[in-house]
C-alpha positions as CSV (number, residue, x, y, z in Angstrom):
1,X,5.5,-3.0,-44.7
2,X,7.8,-5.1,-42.3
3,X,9.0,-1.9,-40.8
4,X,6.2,-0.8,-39.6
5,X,5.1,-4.5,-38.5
6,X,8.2,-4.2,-36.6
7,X,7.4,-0.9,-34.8
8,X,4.4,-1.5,-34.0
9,X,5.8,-4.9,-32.0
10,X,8.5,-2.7,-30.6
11,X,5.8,-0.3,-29.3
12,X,3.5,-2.9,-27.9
13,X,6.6,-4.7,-26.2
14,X,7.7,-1.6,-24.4
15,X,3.9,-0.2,-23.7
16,X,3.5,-3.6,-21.8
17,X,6.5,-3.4,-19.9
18,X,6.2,0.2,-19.0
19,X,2.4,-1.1,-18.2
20,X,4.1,-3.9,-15.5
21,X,6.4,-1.7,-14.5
22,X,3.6,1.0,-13.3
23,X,1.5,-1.8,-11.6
24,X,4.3,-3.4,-9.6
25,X,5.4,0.3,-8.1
26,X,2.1,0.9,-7.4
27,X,1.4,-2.4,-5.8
28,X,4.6,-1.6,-3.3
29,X,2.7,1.9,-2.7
30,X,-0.2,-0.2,-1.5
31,X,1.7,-2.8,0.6
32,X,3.1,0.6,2.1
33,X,-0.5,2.6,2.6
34,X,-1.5,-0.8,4.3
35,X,1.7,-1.1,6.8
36,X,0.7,2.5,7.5
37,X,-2.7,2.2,8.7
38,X,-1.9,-1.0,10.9
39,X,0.7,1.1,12.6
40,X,-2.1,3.6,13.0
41,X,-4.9,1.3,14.2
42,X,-3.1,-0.5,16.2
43,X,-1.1,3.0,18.3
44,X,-5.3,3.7,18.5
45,X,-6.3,0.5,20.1
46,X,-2.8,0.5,22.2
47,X,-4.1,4.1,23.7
48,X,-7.7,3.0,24.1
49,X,-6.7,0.2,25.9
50,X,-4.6,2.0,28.3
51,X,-7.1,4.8,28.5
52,X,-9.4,2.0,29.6
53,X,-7.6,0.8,32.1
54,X,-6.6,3.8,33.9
55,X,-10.3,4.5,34.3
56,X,-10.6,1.2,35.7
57,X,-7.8,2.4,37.9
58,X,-10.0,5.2,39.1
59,X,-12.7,3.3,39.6
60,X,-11.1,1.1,42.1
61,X,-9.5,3.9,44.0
């Protein structure tokens, strides 16, 4: 009886660490994904912005 009392603590113990383990790699992952898509936005609003102002440009010439 207090072998298998002891397993099944053993089992829980590493379950729950494999469990943290999973959800701190994945949160890097997301802090990743997110650094990825600000890079993104921002090269979009960076070309918008100087697509706007060469139309401008035009304009004035």
């Amino acid at each position: 009886m207090k072998k298998s009392t002891s397993a099944i603590v053993t089992t829980t113990c590493v379950g729950m660490a494999m469990g943290a383990a999973a959800y701190m790699m994945s949160g890097s992952h997301s802090v990743r994904n997110k650094t990825k898509k600000l890079k993104k936005s921002t090269g979009r609003a960076l070309r918008q912005a100087g697509e706007f102002i060469n139309n401008v440009s035009y304009m004035i010439k």
